[in-house]
mmCIF file of the N, C-alpha and C atoms, coordinates in Angstrom:
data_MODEL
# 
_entry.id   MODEL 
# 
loop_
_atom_site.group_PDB 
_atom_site.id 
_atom_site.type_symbol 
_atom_site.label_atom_id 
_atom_site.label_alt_id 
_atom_site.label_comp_id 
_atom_site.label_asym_id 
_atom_site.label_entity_id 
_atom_site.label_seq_id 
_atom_site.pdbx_PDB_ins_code 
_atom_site.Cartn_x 
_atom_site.Cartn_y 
_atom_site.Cartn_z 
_atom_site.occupancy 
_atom_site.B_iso_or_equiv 
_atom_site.pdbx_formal_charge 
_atom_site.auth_seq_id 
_atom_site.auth_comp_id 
_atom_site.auth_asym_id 
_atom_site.auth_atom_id 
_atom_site.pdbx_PDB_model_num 
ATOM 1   N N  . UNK A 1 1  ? -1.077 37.347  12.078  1.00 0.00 ? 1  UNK A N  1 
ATOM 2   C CA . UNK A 1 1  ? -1.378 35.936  11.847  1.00 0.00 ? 1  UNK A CA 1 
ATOM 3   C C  . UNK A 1 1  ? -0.434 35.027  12.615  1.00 0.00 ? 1  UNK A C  1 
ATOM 4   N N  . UNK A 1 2  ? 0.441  35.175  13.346  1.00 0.00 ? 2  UNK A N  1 
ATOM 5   C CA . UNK A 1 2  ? 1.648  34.860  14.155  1.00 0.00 ? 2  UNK A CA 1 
ATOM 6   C C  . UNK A 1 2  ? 0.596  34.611  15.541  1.00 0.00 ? 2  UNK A C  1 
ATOM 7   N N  . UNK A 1 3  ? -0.061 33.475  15.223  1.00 0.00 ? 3  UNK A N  1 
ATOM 8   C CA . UNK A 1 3  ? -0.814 33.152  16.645  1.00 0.00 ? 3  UNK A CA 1 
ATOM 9   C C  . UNK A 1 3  ? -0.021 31.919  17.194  1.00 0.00 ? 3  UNK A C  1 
ATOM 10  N N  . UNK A 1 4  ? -0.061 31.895  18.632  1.00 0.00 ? 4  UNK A N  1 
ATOM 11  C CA . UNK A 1 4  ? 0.940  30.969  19.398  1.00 0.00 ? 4  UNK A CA 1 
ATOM 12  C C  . UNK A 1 4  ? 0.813  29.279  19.149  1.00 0.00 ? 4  UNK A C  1 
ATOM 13  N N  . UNK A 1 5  ? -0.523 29.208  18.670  1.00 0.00 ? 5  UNK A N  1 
ATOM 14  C CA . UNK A 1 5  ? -0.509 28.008  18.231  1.00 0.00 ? 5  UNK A CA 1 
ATOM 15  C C  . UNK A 1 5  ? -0.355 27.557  16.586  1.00 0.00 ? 5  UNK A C  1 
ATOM 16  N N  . UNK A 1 6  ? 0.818  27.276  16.891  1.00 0.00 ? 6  UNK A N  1 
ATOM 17  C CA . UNK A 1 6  ? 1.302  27.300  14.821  1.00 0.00 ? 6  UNK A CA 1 
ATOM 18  C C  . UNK A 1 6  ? 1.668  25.725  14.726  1.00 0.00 ? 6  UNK A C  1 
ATOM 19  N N  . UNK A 1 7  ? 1.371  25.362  15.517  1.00 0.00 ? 7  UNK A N  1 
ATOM 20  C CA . UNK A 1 7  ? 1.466  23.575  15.567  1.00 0.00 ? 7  UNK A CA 1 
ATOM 21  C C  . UNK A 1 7  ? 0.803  23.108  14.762  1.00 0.00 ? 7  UNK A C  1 
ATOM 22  N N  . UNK A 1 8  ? -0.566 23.357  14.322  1.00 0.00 ? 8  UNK A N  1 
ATOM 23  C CA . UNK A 1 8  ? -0.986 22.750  13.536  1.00 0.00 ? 8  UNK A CA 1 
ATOM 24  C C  . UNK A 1 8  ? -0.990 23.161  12.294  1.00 0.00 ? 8  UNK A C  1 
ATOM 25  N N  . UNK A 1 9  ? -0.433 23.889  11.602  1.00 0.00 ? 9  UNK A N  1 
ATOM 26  C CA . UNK A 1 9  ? -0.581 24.609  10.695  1.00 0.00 ? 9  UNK A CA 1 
ATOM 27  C C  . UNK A 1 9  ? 0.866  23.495  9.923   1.00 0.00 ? 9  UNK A C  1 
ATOM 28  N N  . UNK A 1 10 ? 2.039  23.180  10.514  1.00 0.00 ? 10 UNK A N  1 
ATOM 29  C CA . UNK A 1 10 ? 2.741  22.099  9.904   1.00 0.00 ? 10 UNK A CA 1 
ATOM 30  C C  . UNK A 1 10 ? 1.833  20.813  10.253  1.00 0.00 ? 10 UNK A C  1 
ATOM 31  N N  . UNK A 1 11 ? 1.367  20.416  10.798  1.00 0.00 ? 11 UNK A N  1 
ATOM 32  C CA . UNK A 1 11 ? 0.885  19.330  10.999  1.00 0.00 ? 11 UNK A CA 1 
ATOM 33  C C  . UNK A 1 11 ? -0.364 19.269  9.831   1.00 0.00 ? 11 UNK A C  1 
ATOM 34  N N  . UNK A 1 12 ? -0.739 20.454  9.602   1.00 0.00 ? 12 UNK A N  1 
ATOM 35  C CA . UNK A 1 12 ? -2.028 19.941  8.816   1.00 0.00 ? 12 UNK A CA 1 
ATOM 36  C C  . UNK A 1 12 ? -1.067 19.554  6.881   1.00 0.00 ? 12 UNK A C  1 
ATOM 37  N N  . UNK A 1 13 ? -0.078 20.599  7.263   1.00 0.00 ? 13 UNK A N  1 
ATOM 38  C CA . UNK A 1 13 ? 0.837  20.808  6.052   1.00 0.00 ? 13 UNK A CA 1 
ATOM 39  C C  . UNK A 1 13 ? 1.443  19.400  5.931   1.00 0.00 ? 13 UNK A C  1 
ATOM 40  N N  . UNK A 1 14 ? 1.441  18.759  6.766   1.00 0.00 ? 14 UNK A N  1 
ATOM 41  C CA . UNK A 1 14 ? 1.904  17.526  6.730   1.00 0.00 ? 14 UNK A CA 1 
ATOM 42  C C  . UNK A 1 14 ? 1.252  16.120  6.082   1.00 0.00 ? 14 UNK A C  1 
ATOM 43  N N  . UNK A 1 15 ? 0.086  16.641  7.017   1.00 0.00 ? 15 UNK A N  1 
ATOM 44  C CA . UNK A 1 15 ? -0.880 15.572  6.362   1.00 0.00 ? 15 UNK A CA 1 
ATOM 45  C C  . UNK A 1 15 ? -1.273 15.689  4.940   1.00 0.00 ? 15 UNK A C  1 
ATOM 46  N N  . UNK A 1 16 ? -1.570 16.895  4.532   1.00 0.00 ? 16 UNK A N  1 
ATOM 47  C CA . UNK A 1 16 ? -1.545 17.135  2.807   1.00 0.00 ? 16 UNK A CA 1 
ATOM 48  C C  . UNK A 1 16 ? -0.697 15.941  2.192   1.00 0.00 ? 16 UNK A C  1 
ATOM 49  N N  . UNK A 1 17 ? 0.407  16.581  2.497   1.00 0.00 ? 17 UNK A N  1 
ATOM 50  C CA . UNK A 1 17 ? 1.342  15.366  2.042   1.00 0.00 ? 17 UNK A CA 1 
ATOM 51  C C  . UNK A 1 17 ? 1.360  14.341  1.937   1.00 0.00 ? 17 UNK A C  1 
ATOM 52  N N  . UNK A 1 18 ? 1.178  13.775  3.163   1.00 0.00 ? 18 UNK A N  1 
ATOM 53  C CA . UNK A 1 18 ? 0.764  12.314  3.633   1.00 0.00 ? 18 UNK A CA 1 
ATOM 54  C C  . UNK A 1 18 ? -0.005 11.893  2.749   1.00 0.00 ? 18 UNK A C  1 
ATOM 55  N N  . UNK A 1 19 ? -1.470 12.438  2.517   1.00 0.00 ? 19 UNK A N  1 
ATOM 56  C CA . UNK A 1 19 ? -2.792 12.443  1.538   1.00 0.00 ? 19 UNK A CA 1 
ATOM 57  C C  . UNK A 1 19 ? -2.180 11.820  -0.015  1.00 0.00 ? 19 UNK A C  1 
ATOM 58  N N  . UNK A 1 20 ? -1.648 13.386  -0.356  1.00 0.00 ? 20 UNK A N  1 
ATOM 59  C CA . UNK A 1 20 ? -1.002 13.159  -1.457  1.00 0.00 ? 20 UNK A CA 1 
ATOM 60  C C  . UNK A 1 20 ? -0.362 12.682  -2.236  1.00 0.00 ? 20 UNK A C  1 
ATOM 61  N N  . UNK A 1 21 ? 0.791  12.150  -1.498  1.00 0.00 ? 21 UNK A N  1 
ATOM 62  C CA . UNK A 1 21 ? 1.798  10.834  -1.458  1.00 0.00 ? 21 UNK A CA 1 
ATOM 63  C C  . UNK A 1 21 ? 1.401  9.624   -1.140  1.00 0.00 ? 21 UNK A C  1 
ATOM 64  N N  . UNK A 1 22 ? -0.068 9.395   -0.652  1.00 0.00 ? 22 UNK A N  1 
ATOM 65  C CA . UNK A 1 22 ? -0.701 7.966   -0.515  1.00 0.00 ? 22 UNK A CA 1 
ATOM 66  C C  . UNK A 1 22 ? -1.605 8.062   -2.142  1.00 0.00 ? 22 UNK A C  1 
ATOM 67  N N  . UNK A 1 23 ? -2.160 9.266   -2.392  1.00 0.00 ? 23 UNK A N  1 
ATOM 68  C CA . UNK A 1 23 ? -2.985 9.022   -3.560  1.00 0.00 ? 23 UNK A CA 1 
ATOM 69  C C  . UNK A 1 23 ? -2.255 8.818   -4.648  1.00 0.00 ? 23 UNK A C  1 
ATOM 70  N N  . UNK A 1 24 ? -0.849 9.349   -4.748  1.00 0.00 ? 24 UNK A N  1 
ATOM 71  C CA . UNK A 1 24 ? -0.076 8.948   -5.945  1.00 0.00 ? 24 UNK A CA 1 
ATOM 72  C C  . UNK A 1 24 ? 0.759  7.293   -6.098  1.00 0.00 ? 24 UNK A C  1 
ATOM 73  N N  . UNK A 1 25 ? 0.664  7.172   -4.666  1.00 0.00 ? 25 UNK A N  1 
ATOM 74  C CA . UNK A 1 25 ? 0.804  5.744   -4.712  1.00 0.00 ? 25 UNK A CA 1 
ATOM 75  C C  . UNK A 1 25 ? -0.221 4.538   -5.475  1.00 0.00 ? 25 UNK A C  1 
ATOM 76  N N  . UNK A 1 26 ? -1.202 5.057   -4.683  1.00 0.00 ? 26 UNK A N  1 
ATOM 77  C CA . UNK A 1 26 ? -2.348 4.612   -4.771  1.00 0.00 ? 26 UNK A CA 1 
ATOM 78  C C  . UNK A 1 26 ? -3.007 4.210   -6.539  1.00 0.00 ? 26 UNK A C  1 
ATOM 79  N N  . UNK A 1 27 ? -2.770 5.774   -6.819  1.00 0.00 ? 27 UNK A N  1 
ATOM 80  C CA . UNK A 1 27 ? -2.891 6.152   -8.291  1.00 0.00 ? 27 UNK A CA 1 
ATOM 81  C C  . UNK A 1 27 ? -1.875 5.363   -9.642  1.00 0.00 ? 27 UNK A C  1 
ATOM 82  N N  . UNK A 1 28 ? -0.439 5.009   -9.369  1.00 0.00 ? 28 UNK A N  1 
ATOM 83  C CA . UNK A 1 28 ? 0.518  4.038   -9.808  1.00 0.00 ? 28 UNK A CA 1 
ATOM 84  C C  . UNK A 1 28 ? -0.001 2.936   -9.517  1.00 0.00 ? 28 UNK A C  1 
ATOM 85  N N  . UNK A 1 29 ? -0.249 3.038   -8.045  1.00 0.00 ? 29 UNK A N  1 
ATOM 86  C CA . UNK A 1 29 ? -0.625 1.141   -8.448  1.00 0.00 ? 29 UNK A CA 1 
ATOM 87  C C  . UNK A 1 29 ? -1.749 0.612   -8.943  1.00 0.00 ? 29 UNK A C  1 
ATOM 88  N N  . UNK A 1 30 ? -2.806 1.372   -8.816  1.00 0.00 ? 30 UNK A N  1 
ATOM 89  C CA . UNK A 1 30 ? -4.276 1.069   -9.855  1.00 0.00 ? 30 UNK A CA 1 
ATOM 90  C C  . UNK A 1 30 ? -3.329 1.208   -11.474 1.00 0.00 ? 30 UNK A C  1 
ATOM 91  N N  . UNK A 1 31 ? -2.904 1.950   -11.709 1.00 0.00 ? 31 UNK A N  1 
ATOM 92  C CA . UNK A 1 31 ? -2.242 2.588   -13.482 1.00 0.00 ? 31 UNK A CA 1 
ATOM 93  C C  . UNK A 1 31 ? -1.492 0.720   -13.572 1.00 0.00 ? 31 UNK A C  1 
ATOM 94  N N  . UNK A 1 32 ? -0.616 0.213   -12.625 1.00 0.00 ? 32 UNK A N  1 
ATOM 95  C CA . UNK A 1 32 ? 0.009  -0.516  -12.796 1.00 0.00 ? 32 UNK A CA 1 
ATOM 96  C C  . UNK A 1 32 ? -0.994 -2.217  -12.898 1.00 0.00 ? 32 UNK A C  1 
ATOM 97  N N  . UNK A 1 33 ? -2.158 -2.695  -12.326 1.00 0.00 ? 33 UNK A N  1 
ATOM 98  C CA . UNK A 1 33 ? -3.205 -3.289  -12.386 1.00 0.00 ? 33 UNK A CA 1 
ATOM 99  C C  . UNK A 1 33 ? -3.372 -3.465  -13.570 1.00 0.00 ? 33 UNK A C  1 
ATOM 100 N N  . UNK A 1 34 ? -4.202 -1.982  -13.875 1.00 0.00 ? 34 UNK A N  1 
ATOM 101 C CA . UNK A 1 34 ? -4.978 -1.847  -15.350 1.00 0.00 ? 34 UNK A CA 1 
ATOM 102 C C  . UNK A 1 34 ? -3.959 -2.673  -16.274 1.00 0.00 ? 34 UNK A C  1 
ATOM 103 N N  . UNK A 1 35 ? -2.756 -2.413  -16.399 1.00 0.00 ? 35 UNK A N  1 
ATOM 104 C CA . UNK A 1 35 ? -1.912 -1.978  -17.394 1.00 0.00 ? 35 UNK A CA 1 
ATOM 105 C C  . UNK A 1 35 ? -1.660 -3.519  -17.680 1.00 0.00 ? 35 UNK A C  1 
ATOM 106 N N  . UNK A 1 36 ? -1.138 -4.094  -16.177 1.00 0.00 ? 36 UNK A N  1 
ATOM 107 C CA . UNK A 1 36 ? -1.236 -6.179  -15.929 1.00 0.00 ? 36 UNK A CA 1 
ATOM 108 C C  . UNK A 1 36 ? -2.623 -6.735  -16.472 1.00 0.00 ? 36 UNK A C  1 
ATOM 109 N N  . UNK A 1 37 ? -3.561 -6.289  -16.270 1.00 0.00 ? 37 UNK A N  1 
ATOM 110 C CA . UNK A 1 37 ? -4.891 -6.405  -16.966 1.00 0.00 ? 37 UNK A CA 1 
ATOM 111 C C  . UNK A 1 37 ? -4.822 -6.286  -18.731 1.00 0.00 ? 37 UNK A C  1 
ATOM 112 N N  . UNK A 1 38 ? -4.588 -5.030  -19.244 1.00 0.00 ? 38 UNK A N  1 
ATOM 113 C CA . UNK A 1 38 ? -4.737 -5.370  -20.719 1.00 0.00 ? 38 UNK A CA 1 
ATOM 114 C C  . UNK A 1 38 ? -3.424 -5.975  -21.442 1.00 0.00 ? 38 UNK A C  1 
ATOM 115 N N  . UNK A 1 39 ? -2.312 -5.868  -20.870 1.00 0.00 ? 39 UNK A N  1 
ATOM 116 C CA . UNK A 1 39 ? -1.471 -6.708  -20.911 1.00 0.00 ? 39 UNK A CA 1 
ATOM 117 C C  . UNK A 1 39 ? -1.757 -8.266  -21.244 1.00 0.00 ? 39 UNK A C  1 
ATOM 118 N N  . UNK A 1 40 ? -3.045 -9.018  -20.275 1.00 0.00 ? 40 UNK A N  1 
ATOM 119 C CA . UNK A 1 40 ? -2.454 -10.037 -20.102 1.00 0.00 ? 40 UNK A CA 1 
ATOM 120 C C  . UNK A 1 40 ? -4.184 -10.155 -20.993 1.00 0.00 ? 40 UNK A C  1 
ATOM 121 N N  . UNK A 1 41 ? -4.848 -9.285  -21.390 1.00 0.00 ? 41 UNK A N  1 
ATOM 122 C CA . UNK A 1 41 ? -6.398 -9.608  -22.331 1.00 0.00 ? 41 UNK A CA 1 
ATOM 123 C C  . UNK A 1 41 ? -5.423 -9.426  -23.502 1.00 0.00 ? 41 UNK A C  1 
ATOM 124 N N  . UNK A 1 42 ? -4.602 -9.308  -23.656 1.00 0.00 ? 42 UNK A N  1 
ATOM 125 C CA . UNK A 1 42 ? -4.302 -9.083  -25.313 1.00 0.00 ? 42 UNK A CA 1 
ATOM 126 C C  . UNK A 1 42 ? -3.253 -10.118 -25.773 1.00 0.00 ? 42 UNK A C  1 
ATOM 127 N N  . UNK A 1 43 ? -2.893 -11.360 -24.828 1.00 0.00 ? 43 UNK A N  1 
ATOM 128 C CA . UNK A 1 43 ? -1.889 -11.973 -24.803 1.00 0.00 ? 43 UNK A CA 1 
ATOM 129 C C  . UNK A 1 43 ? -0.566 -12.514 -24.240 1.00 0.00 ? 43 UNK A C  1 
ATOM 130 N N  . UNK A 1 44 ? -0.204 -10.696 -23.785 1.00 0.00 ? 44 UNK A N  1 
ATOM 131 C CA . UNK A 1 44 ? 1.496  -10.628 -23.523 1.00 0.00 ? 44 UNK A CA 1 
ATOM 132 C C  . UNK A 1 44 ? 1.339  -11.261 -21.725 1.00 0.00 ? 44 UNK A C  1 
ATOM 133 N N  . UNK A 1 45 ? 2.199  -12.347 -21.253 1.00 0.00 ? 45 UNK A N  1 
ATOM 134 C CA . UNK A 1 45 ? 2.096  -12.678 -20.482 1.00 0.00 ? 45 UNK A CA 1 
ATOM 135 C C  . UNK A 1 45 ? 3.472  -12.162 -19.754 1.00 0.00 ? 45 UNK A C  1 
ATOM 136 N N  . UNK A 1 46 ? 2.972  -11.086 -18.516 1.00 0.00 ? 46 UNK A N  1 
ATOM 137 C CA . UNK A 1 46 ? 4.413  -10.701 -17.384 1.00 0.00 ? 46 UNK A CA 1 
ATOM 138 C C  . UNK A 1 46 ? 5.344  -11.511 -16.609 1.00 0.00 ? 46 UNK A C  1 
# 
């Protein structure tokens, strides 16, 4: 499995990441919205 082109094999490993670490961003800041949302339907002003 030691084929000469192993370049992409971090690069794709990379982008996972990339992916991943944008969707958890992504994922906090929708969580953080919602949260300013019923926050501010129930009263409590941020």
């Amino acid at each position: 499995m030691a084929a000469p082109t192993s370049l992409p094999s971090w690069r794709s490993r990379l982008l996972w990441l990339l992916l991943i670490w944008a969707g958890g961003v992504a994922a906090l800041g929708l969580a953080a919205g919602a949260l300013r949302l019923v926050m501010r339907a129930i009263g409590m002003s941020t």
